[in-house]
C-alpha positions as CSV (number, residue, x, y, z in Angstrom):
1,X,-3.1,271.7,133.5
2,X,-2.7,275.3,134.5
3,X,-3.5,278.2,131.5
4,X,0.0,279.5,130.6
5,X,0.1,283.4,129.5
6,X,2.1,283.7,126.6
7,X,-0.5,283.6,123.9
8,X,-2.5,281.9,125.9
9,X,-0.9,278.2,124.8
10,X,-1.5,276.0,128.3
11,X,0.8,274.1,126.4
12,X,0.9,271.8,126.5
13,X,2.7,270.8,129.6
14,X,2.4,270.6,132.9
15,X,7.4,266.8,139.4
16,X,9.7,265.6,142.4
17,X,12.7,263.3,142.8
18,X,15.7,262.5,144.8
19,X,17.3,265.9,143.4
20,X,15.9,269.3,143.3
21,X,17.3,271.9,141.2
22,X,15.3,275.1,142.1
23,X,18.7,276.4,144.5
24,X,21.6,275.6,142.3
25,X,23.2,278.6,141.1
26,X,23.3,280.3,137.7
27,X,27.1,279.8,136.8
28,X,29.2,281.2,133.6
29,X,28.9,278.0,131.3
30,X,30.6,278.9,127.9
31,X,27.7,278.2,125.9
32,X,24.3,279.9,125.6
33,X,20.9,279.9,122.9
34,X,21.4,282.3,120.1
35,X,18.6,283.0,117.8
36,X,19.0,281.6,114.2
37,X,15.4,282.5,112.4
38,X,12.0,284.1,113.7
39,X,8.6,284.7,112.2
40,X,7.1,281.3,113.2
41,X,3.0,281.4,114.2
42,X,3.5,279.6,118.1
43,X,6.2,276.8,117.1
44,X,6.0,274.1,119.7
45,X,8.4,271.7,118.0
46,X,11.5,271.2,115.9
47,X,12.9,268.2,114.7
48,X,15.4,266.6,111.2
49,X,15.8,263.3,110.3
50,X,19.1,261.6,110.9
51,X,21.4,262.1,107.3
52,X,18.9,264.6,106.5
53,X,21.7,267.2,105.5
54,X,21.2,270.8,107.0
55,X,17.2,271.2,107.2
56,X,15.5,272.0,109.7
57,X,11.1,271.4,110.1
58,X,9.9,273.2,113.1
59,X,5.8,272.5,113.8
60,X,3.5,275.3,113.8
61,X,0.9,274.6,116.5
62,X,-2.2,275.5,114.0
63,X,-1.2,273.0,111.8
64,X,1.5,273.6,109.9
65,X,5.5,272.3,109.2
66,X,7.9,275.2,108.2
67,X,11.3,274.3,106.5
68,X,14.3,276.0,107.8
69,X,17.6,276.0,105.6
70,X,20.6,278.4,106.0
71,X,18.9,280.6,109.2
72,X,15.4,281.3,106.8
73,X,12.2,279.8,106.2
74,X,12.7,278.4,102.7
75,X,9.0,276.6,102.3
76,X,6.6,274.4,104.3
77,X,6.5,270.5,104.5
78,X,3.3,270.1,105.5
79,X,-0.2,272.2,106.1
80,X,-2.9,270.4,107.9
81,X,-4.6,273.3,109.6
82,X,-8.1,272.3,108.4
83,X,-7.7,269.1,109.9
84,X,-6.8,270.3,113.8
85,X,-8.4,271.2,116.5
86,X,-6.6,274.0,118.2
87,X,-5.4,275.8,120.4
88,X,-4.6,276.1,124.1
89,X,-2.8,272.5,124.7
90,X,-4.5,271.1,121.0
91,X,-3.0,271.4,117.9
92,X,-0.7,269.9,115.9
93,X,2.2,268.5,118.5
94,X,5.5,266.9,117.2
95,X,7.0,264.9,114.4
96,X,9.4,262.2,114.0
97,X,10.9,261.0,110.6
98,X,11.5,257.4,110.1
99,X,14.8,256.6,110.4
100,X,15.0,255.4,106.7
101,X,13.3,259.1,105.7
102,X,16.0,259.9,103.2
103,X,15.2,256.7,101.2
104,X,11.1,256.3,101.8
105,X,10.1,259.6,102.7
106,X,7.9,259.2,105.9
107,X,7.3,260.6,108.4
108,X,4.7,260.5,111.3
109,X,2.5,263.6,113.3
110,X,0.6,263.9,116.3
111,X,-2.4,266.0,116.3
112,X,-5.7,267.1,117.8
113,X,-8.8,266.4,116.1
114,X,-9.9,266.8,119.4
115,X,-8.7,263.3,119.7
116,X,-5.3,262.5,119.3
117,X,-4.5,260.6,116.0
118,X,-1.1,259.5,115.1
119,X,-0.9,259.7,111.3
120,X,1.9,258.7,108.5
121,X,2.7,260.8,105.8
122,X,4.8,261.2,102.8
123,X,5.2,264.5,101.5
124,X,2.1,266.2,101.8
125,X,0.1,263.0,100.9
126,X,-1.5,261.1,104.0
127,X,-0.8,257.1,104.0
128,X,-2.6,256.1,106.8
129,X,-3.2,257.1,110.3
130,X,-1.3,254.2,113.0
131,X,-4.0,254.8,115.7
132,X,-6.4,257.5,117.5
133,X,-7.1,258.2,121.2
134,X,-10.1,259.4,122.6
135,X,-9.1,262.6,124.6
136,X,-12.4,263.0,127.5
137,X,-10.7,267.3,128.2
138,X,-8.6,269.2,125.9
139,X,-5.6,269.3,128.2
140,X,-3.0,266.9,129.0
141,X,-2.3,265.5,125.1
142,X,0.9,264.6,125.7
143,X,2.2,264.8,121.8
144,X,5.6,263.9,121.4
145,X,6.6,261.6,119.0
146,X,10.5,260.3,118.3
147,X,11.6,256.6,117.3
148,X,14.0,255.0,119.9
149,X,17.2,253.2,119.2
150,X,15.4,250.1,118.8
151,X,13.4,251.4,115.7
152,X,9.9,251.6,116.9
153,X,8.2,255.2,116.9
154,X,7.7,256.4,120.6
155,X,4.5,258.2,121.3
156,X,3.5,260.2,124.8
157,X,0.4,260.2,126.2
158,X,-0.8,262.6,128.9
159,X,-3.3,261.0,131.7
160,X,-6.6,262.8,129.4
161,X,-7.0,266.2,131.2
162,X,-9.0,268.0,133.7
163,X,-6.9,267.9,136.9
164,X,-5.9,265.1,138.8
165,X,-6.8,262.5,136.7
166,X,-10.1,262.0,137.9
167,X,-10.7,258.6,136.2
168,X,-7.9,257.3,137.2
169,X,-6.2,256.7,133.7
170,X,-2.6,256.6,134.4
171,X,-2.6,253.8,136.8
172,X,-4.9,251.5,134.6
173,X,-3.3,249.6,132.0
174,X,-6.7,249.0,130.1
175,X,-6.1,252.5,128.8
176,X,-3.6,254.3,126.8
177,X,-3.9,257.6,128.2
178,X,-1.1,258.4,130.6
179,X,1.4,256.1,128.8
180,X,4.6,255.9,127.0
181,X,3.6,253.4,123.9
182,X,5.3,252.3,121.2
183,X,4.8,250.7,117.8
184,X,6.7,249.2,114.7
185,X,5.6,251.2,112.0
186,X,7.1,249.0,109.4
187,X,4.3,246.1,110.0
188,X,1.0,246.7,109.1
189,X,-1.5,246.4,111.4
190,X,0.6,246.9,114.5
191,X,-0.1,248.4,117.6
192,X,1.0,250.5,119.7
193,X,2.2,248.6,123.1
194,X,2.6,250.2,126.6
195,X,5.5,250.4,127.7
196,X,5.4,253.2,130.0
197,X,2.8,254.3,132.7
198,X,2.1,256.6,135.5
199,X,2.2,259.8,133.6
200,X,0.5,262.8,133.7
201,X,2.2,264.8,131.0
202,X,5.1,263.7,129.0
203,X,5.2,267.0,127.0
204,X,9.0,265.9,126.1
205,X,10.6,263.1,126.1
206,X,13.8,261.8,124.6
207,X,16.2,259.3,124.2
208,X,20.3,259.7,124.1
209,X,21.7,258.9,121.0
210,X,25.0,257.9,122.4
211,X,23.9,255.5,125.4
212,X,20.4,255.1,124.3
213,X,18.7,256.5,127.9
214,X,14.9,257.6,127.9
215,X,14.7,260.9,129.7
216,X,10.8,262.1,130.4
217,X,9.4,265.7,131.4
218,X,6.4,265.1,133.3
219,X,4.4,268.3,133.8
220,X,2.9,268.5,137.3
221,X,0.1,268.9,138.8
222,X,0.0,271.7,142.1
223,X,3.4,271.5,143.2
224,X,6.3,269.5,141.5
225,X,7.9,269.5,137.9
226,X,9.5,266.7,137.7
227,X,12.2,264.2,135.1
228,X,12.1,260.5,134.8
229,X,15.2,259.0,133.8
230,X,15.3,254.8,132.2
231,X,18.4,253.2,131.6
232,X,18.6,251.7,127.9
233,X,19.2,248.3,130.3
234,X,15.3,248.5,132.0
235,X,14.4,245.4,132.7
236,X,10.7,246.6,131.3
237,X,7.5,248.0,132.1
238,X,8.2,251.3,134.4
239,X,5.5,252.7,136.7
240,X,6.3,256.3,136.8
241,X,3.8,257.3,139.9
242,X,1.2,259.7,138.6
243,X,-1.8,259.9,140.3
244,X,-0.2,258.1,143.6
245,X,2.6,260.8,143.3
246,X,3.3,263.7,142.0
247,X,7.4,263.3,141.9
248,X,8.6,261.2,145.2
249,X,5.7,263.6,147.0
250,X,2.0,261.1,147.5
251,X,-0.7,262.3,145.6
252,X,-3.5,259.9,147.0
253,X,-3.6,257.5,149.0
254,X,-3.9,254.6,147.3
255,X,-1.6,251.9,145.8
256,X,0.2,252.1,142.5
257,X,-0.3,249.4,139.9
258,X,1.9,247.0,140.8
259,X,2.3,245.7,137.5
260,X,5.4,247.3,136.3
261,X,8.8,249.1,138.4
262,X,8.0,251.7,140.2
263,X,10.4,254.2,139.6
264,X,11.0,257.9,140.8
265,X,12.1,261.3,139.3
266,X,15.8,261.8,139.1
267,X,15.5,265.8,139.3
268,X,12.6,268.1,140.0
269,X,11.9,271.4,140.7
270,X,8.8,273.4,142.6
271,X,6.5,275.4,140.6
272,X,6.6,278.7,142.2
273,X,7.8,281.0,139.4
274,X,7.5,278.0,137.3
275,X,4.8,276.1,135.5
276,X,5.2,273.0,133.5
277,X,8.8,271.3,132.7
278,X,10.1,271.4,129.0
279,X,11.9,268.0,128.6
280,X,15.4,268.1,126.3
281,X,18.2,266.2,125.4
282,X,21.7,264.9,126.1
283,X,23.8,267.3,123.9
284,X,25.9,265.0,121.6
285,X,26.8,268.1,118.9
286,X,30.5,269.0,118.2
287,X,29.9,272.4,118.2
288,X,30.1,273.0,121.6
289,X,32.5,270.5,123.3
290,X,31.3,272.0,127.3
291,X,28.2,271.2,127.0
292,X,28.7,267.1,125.7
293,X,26.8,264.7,128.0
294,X,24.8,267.2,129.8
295,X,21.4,267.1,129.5
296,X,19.4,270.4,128.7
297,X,15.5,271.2,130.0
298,X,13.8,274.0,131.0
299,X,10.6,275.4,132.1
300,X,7.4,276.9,129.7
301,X,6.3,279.9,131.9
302,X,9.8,281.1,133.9
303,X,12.2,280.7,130.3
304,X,14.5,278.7,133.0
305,X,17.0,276.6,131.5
306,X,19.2,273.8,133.5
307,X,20.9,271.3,132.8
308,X,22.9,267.9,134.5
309,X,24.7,264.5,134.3
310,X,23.5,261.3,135.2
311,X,26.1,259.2,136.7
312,X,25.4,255.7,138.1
313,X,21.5,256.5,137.8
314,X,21.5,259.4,139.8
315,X,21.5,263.4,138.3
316,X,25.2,265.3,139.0
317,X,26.3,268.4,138.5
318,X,22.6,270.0,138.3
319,X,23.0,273.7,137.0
320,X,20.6,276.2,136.4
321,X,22.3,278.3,133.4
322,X,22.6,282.1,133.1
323,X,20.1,282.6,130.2
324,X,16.7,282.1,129.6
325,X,14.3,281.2,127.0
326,X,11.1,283.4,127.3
327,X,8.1,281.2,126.6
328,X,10.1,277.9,126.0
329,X,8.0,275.0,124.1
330,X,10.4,272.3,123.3
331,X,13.8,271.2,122.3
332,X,15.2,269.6,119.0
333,X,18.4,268.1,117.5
334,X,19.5,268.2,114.1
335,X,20.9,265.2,112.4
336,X,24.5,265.9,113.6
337,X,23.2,266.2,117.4
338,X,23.3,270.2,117.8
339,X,20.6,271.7,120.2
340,X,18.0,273.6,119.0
341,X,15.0,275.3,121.1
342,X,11.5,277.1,119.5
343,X,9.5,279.7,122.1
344,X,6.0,280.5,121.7
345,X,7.1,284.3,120.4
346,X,7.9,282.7,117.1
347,X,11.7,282.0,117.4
348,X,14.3,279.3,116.8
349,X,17.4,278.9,118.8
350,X,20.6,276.9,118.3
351,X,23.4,276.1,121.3
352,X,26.5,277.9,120.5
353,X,30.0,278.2,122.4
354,X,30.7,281.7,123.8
């Protein structure tokens, strides 16, 4: 994982595919970011539960939840700082709220201890924590969590650090490091299945609420960033390439893990300029009726933002935008589907029509 500047937060990220998106044009789009709050310590998330009303939580990477209502920040959620290990690409990472929040109250982080633990919460009270993962280096965490349509909480696992993945996590299936897993957090005693593999970094993920697709950012490694795209029809287990390749481009020579599909970016852009891809969503707000369907990333180091249509499969209409998001570390809806972003610098961002 290469050191990003701003505030020194590698974050947490670090491509290649059938489409690259590094020429296509910045072009007037009626839409742009527009800042809504500030005064957040490094947010690298933001997140609401579905019929949670107008709240906002965006994560604090030390350790903390802020609560966001009406533009301000009107209390905190959560503080675990004496609990994580940060910073750098450590720290506390994401959080999902059950789907049922408004009637139990849970909801579930993803942290650093060094090693990444998955833990349920209500309130500020800890329940129980679903599982841990050994992390061998302090980079490549992965740390997104978000429940897919099918009700099971999603978790992303980067291959465990250093460069390259040395031990050759990502392709072995005896490990969870380097996977997409899932588990049912409404049995007890469940655990978390693979269902994804061949990834280095899965900073972001995120599925679309309308068709139910999995779109992936996969931070690179020397020389691609790079997005996965899985149809809500898969047929299953999906073998996204990393170590073998690094987008459509081979990594080593060796052969991937036949087990599951192997399957290859639909968009991906080179690094110079750039440094690790910022996965997003398929806006599906109301707010801003240009932007419905496209699907919004961006890059950590270069602020980039772009943004396409996958049609059939395959991405369309891939735009670079004409704004930028200086030190951009993740993406978030609300419960009504509006686009949010948070940047390292402290600030929150909403999608609005021009």
């Amino acid at each position: 994982m290469r050191v990003l500047p701003a505030i020194a937060v590698a974050v947490l990220l670090a491509a290649c595919g059938g489409t690259s998106n590094e020429s296509a044009p910045a072009a007037p789009s009626g839409y742009r970011f527009t800042q809504i709050a500030s005064g957040f310590d490094s947010p690298v998330h933001v997140s609401a539960p579905r019929g949670g009303g107008t709240k906002l939580y965006v994560v604090e990477q030390e350790g903390r939840i802020r609560v966001v209502q009406n533009r301000r920040i009107t209390g905190t959620l959560l503080d675990i700082r004496s609990r994580v290990t940060c910073c750098g690409e450590q720290g506390l990472l994401s959080v999902a709220f059950h789907p049922r929040f408004t009637r139990n109250g849970r909801y579930y982080v993803n942290y650093t201890d060094p090693d990444t633990r998955v833990v349920e919460y209500r309130g500020s009270r800890r329940l129980r924590t679903l599982f841990t993962v050994d992390q061998p280096y302090s980079n490549h965490n992965g740390g997104q969590n978000m429940f897919g349509p099918d009700g099971r909480l999603y978790v992303g696992m980067g291959d465990g650090g250093s460069g390259g993945d040395p031990e050759n996590r990502a392709q072995n299936l005896g490990e969870r490091l380097g996977k997409l897993l899932a588990i049912n957090v409404d049995r007890h005693g469940a655990r978390p299945q693979i269902v994804g593999y061949g990834l280095r970094n899965p900073w972001r993920f995120s599925f679309d609420r309308q068709t139910r697709d999995l779109y992936i950012g996969d931070v690179g490694q020397n020389a691609w960033e790079e997005v996965d795209f899985t149809p809500r029809r898969s047929a299953g287990l999906e073998n996204y390439g990393w170590d073998v390749y690094e987008g459509r481009a081979r990594h080593e020579d060796k052969s991937p893990n036949s087990a599951g599909k192997l399957v290859f970016p639909i968009v991906v852009y080179p690094l110079g300029g750039h440094c690790a891809v910022v996965g997003g969503f398929v806006y599906r707000g109301s707010a801003v009726p240009s932007a419905k369907g496209r699907y919004f990333y961006g890059d950590n180091c270069s602020g980039t933002v772009w943004s396409l249509r996958v049609v059939g499969g395959r991405a369309r209409s891939v735009r670079r935008e004409p704004f930028k998001l200086d030190s951009l570390s993740s993406f978030g809806e609300d419960s009504r589907g509006e686009l949010y972003a948070v940047t390292l610098g402290g600030n929150l961002y909403r999608l609005t029509s021009i």
